[in-house]
C-alpha positions as CSV (number, residue, x, y, z in Angstrom):
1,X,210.7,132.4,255.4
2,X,208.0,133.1,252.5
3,X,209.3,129.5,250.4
4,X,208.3,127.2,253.8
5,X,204.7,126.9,253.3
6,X,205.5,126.0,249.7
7,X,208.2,123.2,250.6
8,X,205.7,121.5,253.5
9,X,203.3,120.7,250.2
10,X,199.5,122.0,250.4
11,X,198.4,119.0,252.7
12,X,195.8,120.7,255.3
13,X,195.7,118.7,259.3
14,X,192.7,117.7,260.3
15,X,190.9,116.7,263.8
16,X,188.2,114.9,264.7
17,X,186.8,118.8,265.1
18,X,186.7,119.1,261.0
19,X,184.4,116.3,260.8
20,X,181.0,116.7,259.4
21,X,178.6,113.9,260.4
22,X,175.5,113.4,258.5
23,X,172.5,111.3,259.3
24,X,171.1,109.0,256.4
25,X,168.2,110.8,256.0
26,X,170.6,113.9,256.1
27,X,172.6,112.5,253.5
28,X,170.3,112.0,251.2
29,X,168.2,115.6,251.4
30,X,172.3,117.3,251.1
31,X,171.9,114.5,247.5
32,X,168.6,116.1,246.7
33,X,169.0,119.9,247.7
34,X,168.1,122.4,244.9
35,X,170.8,124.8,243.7
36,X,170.0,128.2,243.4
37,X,168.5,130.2,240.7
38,X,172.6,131.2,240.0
39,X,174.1,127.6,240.7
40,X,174.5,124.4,239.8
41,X,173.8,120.8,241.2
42,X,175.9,120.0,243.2
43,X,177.6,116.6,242.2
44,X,177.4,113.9,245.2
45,X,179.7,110.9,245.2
46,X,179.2,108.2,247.7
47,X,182.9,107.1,248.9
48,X,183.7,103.4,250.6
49,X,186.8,103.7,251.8
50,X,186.7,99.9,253.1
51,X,188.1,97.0,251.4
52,X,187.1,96.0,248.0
53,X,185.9,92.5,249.8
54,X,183.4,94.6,251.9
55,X,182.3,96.7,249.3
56,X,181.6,93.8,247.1
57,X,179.4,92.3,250.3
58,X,177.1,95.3,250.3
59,X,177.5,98.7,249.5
60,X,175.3,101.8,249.1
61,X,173.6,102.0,245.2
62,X,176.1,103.9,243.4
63,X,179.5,104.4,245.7
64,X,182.9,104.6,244.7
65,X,185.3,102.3,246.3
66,X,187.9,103.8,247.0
67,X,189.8,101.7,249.6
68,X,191.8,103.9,252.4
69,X,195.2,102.7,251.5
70,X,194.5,103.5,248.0
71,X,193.4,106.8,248.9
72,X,195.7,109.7,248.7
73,X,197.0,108.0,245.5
74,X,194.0,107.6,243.6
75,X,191.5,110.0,245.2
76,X,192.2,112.8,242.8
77,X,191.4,110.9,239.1
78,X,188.8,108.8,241.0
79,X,187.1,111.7,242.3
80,X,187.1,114.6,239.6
81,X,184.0,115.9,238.8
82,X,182.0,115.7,242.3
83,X,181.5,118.0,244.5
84,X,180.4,116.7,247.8
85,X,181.5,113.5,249.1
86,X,179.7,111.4,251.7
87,X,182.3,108.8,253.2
88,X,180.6,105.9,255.5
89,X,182.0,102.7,257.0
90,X,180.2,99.5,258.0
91,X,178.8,100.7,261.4
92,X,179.1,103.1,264.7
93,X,182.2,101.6,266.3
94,X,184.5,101.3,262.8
95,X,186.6,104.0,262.7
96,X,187.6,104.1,258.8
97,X,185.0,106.3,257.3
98,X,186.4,109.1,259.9
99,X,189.6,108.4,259.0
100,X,189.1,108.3,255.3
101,X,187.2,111.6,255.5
102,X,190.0,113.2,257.1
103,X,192.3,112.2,254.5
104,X,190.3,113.6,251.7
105,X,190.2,117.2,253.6
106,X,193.6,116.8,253.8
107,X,194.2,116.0,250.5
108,X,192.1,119.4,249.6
109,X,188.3,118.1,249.3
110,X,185.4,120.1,250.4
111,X,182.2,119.5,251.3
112,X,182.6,116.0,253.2
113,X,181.0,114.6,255.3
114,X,180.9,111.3,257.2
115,X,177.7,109.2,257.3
116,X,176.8,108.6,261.1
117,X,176.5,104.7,261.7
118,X,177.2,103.8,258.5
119,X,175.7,101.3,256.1
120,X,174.4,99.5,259.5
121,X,172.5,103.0,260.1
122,X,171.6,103.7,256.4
123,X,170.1,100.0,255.9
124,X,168.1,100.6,259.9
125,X,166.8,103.7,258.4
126,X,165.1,101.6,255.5
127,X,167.7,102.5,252.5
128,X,168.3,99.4,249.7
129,X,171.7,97.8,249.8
130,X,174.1,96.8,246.8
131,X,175.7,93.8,246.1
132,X,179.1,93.3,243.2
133,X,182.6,94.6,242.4
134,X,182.7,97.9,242.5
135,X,181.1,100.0,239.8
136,X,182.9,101.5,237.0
137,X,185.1,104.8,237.8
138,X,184.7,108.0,235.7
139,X,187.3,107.9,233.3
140,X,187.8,104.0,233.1
């Protein structure tokens, strides 16, 4: 009975319970927080988990694309190094930044969170807007 957990793989379930919403304003004071006297910045990565047509239409400064069916393949190299992830979407009713954060909790990530609204919320809260193909990955 001891070898099952090890034959299922480490892949944790998740629920829309496990998600984590975060306003923009939120978002970026979790970007800005001071570490302790004992810790480290923490390492933020923007995620857009859309397609890389939407991405290249606007995207927030600085996010990885990192398109959902791409996701569990490449979200361990494209990732490496952060350590908090805020995932968004286009806007309140799209459902693929929840989705996409889920996957990345289930693929062992920590510290995500989902950006409430998405970019339509971060651009109505005042925040600037990229256009382009998606920046460089770490590594590349």
């Amino acid at each position: 009975m001891l070898a099952l957990p090890l034959l299922t793989g480490c892949t944790r379930k998740t629920s829309d319970r496990d998600l984590m919403f975060v306003s923009s304003f939120q978002a970026v004071e979790k970007i800005n927080e001071k570490p302790g006297i004992l810790d480290r910045k923490l390492r933020t990565a923007w995620v857009d988990p859309r397609t890389t047509e939407l991405y290249a239409k606007e995207h927030i400064p600085g996010a990885i694309c990192l398109p959902f069916p791409r996701m569990q393949a490449e979200a361990e190299t494209t990732l490496k190094g952060y350590d908090q992830f805020i995932v968004y979407d286009t806007d309140w009713e799209d459902t693929i930044g929840k989705a996409a954060s889920k996957r990345l909790m289930e693929l062992g990530f920590d510290n995500v969170y989902t950006l409430e609204g998405g970019l339509k919320a971060w651009k109505r809260d005042g925040n600037s807007v990229e256009t382009g193909v998606p920046a460089p990955q770490p590594g590349n």
